[in-house]
LOZAKOL-967589 format. One record per atom (N, C-alpha, C): residue in one letter; x, y, z. Coordinates in steps of 0.05 Angstrom, whole numbers, plus 5000, padded with zeros to 4 digits. Example, Ala and Ser with C-alpha at 12.3 -4.5 7.8 and 13.67 -1.06 7.14 Angstrom:
LOZAKOL-967589
A526448865156/A524649105156/A526449345156/S525749555142/S527349795143/S525850015157/
END
This chain:
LOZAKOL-967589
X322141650660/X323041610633/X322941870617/X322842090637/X322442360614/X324042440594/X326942450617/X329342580611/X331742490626/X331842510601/X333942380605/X336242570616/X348643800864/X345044010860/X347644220858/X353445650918/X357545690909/X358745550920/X360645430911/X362745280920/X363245430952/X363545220964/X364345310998/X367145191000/X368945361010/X371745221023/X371544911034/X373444751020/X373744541013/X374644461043/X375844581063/X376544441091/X373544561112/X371744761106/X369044761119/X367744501108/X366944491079/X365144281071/X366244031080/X369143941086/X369243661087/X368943631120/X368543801136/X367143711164/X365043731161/X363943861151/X360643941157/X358543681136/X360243691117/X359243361105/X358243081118/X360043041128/X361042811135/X359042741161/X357442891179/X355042771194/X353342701185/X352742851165/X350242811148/X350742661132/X352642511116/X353042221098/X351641971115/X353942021153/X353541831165/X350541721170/X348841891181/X346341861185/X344941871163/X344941901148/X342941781121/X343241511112/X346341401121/X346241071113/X344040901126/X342940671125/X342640481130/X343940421152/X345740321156/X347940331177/X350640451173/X350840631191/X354140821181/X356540731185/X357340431196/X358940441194/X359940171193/X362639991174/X363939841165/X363539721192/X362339391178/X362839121203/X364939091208/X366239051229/X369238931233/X369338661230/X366438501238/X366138221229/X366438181202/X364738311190/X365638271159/X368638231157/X369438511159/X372538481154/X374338281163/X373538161193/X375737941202/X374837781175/X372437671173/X372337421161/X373737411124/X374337681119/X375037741093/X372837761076/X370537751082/X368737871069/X366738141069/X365838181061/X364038501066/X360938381067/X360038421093/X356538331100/X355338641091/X352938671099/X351238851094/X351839111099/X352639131128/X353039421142/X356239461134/X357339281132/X360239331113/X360039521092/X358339331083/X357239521049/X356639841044/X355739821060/X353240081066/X355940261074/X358140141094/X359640331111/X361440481087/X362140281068/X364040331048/X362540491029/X360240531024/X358140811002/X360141021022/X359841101043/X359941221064/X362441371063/X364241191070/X366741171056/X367641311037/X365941211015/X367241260986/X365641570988/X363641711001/X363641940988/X364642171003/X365542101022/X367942221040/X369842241027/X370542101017/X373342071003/X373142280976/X371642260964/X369642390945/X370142660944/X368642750965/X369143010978/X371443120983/X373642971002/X374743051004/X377343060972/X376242990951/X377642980925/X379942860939/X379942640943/X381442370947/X380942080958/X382442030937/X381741730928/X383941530941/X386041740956/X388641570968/X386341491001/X384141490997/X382141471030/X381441271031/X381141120993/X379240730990/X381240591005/X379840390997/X381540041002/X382140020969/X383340120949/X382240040921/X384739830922/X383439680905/X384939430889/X387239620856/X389739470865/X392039530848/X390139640823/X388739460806/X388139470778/X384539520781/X383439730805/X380839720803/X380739950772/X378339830771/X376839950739/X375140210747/X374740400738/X373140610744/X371940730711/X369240750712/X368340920696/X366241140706/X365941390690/X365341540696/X363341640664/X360941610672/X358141640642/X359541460625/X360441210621/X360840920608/X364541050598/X365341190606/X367941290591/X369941130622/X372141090611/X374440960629/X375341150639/X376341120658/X377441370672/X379841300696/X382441400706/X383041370728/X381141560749/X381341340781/X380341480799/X381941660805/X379741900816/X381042190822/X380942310794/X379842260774/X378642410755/X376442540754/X375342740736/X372642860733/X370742850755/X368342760762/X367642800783/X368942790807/X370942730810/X373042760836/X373843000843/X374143190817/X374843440820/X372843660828/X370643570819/X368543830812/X366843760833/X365643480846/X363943540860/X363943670893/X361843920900/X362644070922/X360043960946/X358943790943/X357443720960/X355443480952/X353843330980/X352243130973/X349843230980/X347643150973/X345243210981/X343743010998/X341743091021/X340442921032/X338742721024/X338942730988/X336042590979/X339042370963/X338242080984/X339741930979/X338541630979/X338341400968/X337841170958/X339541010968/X341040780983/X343140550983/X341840350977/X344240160972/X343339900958/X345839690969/X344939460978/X348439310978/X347338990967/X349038850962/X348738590956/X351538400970/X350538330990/X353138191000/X354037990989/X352237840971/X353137550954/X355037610938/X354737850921/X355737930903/X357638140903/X357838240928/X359938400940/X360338690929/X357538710919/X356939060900/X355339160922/X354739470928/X354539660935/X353339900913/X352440100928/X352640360913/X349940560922/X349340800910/X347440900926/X347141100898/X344641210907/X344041430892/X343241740903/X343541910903/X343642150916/X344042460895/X342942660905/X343442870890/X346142950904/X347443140884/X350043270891/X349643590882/X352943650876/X352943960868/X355943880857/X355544040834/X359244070830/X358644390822/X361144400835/X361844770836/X359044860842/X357744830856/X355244910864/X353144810849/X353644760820/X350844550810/X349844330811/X347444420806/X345244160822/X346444010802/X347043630809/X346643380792/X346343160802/X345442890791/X344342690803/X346642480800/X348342420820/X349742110828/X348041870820/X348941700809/X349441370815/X350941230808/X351241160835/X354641050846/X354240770845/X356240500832/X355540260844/X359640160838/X359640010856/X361939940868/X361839660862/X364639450866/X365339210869/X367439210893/X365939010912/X369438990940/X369738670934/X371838640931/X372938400932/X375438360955/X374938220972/X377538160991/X378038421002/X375838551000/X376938751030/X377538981010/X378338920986/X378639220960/X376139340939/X376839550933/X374839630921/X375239620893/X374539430872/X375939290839/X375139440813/X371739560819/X370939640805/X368739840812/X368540120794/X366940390797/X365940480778/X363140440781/X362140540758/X359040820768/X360641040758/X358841220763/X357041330747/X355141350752/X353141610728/X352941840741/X353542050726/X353142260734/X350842500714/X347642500728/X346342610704/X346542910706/X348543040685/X348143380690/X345943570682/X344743530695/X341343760688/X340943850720/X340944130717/X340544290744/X337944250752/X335944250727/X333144270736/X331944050733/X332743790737/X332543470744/X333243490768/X336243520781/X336843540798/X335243690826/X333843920815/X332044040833/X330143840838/X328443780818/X326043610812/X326343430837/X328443310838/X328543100851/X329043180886/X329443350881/X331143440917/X328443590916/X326143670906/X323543730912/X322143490933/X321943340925/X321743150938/X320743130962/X323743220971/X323843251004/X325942991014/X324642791006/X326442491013/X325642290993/X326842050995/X326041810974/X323341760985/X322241620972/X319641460980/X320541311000/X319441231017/X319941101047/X320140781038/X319140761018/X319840421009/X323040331008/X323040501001/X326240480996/X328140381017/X327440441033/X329340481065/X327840241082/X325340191066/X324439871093/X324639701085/X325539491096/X327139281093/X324839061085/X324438921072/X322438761069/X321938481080/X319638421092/X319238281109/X319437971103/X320837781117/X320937501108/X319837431086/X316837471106/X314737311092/X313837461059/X315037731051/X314837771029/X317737811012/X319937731012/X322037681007/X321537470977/X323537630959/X323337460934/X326237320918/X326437140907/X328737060906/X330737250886/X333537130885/X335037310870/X334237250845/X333436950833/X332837030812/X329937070803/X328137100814/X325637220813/X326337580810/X327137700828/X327437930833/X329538010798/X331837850792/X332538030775/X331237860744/X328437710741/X327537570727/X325237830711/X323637970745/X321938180750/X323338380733/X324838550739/X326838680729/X327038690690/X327238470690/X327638450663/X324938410646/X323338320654/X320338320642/X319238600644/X319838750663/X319439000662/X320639150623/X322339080624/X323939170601/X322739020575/X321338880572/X320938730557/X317738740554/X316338930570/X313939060576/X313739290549/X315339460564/X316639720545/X316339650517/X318339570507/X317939370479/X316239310475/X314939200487/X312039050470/X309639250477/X310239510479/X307239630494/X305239470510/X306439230525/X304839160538/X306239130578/X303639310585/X304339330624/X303239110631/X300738940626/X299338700622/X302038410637/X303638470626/X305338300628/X307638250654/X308138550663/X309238610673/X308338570710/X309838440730/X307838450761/X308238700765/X307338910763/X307039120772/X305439110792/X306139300828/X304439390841/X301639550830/X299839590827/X299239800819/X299540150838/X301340120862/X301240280873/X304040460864/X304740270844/X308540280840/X307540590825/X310340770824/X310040960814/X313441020801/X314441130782/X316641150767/X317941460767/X319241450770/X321641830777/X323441650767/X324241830740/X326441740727/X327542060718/X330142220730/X331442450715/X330042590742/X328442580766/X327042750783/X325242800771/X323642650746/X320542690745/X319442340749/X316742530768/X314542290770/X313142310738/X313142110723/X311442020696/X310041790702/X308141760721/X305241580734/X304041680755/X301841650749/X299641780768/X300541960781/X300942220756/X301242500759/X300142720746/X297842750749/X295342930740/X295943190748/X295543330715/X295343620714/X298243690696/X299343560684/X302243600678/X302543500650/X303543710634/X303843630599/X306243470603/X306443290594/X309443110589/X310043120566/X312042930556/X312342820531/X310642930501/X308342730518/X306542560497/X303842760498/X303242950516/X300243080523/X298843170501/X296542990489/X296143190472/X292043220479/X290543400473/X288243390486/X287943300516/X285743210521/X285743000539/X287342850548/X288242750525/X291042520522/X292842530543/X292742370571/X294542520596/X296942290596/X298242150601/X299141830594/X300341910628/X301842040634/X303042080653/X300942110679/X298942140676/X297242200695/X296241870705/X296941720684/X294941450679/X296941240706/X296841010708/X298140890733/X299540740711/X302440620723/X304040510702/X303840380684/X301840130694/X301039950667/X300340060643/X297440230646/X296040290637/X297940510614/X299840650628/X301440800613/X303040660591/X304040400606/X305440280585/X303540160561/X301440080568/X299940040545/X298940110528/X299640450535/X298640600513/X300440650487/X303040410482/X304840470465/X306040770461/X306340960476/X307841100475/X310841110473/X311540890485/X314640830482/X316240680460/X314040730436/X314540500420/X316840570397/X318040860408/X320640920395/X322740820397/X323040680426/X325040420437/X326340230416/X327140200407/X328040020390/X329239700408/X329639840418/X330639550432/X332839680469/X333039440481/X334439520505/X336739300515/X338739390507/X340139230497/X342939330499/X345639220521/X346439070532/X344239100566/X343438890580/X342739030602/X344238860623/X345439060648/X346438870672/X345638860696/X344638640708/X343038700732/X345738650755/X347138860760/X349738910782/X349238880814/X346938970820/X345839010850/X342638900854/X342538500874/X340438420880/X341538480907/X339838610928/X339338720946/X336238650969/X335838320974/X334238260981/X333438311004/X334838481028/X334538541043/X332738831046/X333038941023/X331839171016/X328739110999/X329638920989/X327838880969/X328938960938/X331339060929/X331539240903/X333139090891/X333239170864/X334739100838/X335739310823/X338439350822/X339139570806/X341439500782/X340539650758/X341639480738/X342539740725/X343839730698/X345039890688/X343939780645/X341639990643/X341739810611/X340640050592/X341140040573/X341740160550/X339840170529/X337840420521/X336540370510/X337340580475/X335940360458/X336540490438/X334640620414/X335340800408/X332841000390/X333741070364/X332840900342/X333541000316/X333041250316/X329941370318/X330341620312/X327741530292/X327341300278/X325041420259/X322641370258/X321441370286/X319041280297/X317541550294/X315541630292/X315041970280/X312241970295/X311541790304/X307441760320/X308341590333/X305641510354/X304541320375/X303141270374/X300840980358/X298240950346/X297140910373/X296441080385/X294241040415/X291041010405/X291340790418/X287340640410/X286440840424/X284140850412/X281841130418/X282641500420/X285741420409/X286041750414/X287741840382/X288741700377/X289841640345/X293641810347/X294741870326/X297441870331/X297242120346/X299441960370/X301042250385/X303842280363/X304942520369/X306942570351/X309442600373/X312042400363/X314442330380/X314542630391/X316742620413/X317342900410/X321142940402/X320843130400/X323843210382/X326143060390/X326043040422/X328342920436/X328842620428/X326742500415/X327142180402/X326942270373/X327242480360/X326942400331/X330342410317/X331042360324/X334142230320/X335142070332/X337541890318/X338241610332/X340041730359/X339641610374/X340641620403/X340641420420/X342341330442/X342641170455/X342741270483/X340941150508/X341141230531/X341441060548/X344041110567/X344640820586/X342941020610/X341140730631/X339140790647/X340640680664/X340940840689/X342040720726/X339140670731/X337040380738/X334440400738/X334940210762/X332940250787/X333239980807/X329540020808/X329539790817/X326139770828/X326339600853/X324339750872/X323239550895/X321639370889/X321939070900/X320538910891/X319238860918/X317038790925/X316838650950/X314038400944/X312838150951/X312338000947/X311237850923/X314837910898/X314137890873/X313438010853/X312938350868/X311538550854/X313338770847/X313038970832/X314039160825/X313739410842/X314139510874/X312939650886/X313339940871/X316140060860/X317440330853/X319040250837/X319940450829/X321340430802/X323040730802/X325240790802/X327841030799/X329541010785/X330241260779/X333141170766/X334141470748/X336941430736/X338041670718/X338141640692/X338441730677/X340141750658/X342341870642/X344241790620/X346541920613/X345741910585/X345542050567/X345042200536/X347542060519/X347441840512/X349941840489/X349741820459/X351641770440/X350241760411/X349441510414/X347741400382/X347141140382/X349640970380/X348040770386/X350240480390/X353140580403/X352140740419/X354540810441/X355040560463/X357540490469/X357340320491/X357940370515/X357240210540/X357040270562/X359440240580/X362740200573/X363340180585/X365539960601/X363939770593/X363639630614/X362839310592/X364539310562/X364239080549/X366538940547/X368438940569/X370538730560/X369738580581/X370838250571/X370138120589/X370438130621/X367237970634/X366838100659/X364837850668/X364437650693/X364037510697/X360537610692/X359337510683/X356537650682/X354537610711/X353737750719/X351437740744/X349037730741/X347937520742/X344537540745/X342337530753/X344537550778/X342237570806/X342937170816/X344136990804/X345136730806/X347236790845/
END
C-alpha cells in the first residue's frame, strides 16, 4: 500500500521472449479439450496469458482470438487494441503471477515488463467467451523504481504457484466474501476482523509494508515502525484512516485452484485527513502523497488457503478523485457466484 522494467531489435526480442513466457506459465499451453468442447478449462486459460503476451510483444493484436466488439482498457481509459502499451512495451520480466477462473472464463497474470527499456509493473486480466477474447483490462504501474523493487525479489512468493490442497480449498463465495472484509478492515482500522494468516505478508507497488524491520515508510516516526509490525496489527494502528472509502470494487478473478482472488477497486482520498491518532504513540502526520483528494484504482489479488488470508499483492494506477475505472457501463456483475 505504499505507492502507488535499451530497447533490443524487435525480430531478436520476439524469439528470445517467447521460451521464457512459456515456462513460467502454470501450464504453457491451450487445451484442445477445452477448445473442442467450446469452452476454455484451466490450462486453456493459462495458454491464452501466454498467448496474449506474445502477441504483445510482438505489437500485434491481429495474433488473439478477439471477439468483433471486445472492450479493452488501458489505466481505466478505453482504448482500441494495439494501442499504448502495445506500442511501447520491449520486454517481459521473469517475476510473473497467473490467475485463471474457468467458471467465469477470466484469466490474467501479473508480471514486470520494460517499455523502451523501462522498468514497469503489468496487470493483465482478460474475458474468453466462446473461444474469443471480449474484454481487456490492463494496469500498467509506471515507476522504474517499484518496478525494480519488485524484480528484487528474485520470484513471487512460492504460494502463489501451489495449488491448494482439497482439503484446504475455500468456496467462491467465501474466498471473494474474504476479499472484501479485508477492505472493510482498512476502513474501520480494524485487522481484528479480518481472517488474516498471520504469516500473510503485503507487496503492493514492489514494496513489502509487513513484517519489514529497519525501513522508514510512510508513517515512521520515532520508534513508531507500522511496517515492521505483522498485518493485523498494522492495520490497527489506524494509519490508513485517510481512506475515505473503497468504492466501486470488482472481484473479476476466483481462482480456486490456486487458491486467489483478484479484484480491481478503487480507493478514495479526500485529502483532509492531516494525523493518525495511534494509541500509545499520539498523531502521526499524513504524508504529502494523501494530503490532497485523489483516487487510486488497486489491481489487488490475495491467496486464500483454508479460509485465511495467506498473501496479499498487487499495483496501483494514480488518478484524480472520483475518477472512474473504466469499466461502469453496464456489465453482468461477478462475485465469485
Amino acid at each position: 500500500m505504499r505507492k502507488v522494467l535499451g530497447l533490443l531489435a524487435a525480430a531478436v526480442l520476439f524469439v528470445s521472449a517467447f521460451p521464457a513466457i512459456a515456462s513460467a506459465a502454470p501450464n504453457g499451453n491451450a487445451s484442445k479439450a477445452g477448445e473442442a468442447k467450446g469452452a476454455c478449462d484451466y490450462e486453456c486459460l493459462t495458454g491464452m496469458v501466454n498467448q496474449y503476451l506474445k502477441a504483445l510483444l510482438a505489437h500485434d493484436p491481429g495474433e488473439l482470438p478477439l471477439a468483433r466488439n471486445v472492450r479493452y482498457t488501458e489505466n481505466t481509459i478505453p482504448l482500441k487494441v494495439g494501442e499504448a502499451l502495445w506500442g511501447t512495451i520491449s520486454s517481459v520480466g521473469d517475476y510473473r503471477i497467473y490467475f485463471a477462473d474457468p467458471q467465469a472464463g477470466e484469466a490474467g497474470v501479473e508480471a514486470t515488463i520494460r517499455e523502451n527499456g523501462t522498468p514497469a509493473i503489468l496487470l493483465l486480466r482478460f474475458r474468453v467467451v466462446s473461444g474469443k477474447i471480449t474484454e481487456i483490462e490492463t494496469l500498467v504501474h509506471r515507476n522504474a523504481d517499484d518496478a525494480k523493487a519488485l524484480e528484487a525479489f528474485g520470484h513471487p512468493n512460492p504460494v502463489w504457484s501451489q495449488p491448494v490442497q482439497a482439503s484446504q480449498q475455500t468456496s467462491r463465495q467465501v474466498m471473494a466474501k474474504d476479499a472484501n472484509i479485508y477492505f472493510d478492515g482498512i476502513l474501520q482500522s480494524n485487522g481484528n476482523m479480518v481472517p488474516f494468516d498471520l504469516r500473510c505478508n503485503r507487496i503492493l507497488d514492489g514494496y513489502q509494508d509487513t513484517n519489514h524491520p529497519g525501513v522508514k515508510g510512510w508513517f515512521h516516526k520515532g520508534s513508531f515502525e507500522p511496517d515492521a509490525m505483522n498485518i493485523r496489527d498494522n492495520m490497527n494502528t489506524g494509519i490508513w484512516s485517510y481512506i475515505h472509502s473503497i468504492e466501486p470494487r470488482r472481484i473479476v478473478v476466483v481462482d480456486q485452484k490456486m487458491g486467489i482472488v483478484l479484484g480491481m477497486f478503487m480507493f478514495n482520498h479526500p485529502g483532509n485527513v492531516k494525523y493518525a491518532h495511534v494509541k500509545g504513540v499520539g498523531d502521526v502526520p499524513m504524508p504529502p502523497i494523501v494530503r490532497h483528494p485523489s483516487s487510486v484504482l488497486m489491481g489487488e489479488f490475495f491467496k486464500i488457503e483454508n479460509g485465511k488470508i495467506r498473501q496479499i499483492e498487487g499495483i496501483s494506477v494514480a488518478l484524480p478523485f472520483g475518477a472512474g475505472e473504466g469499466w461502469e457501463a453496464p456489465r453482468a456483475a461477478h462475485r465469485g457466484n
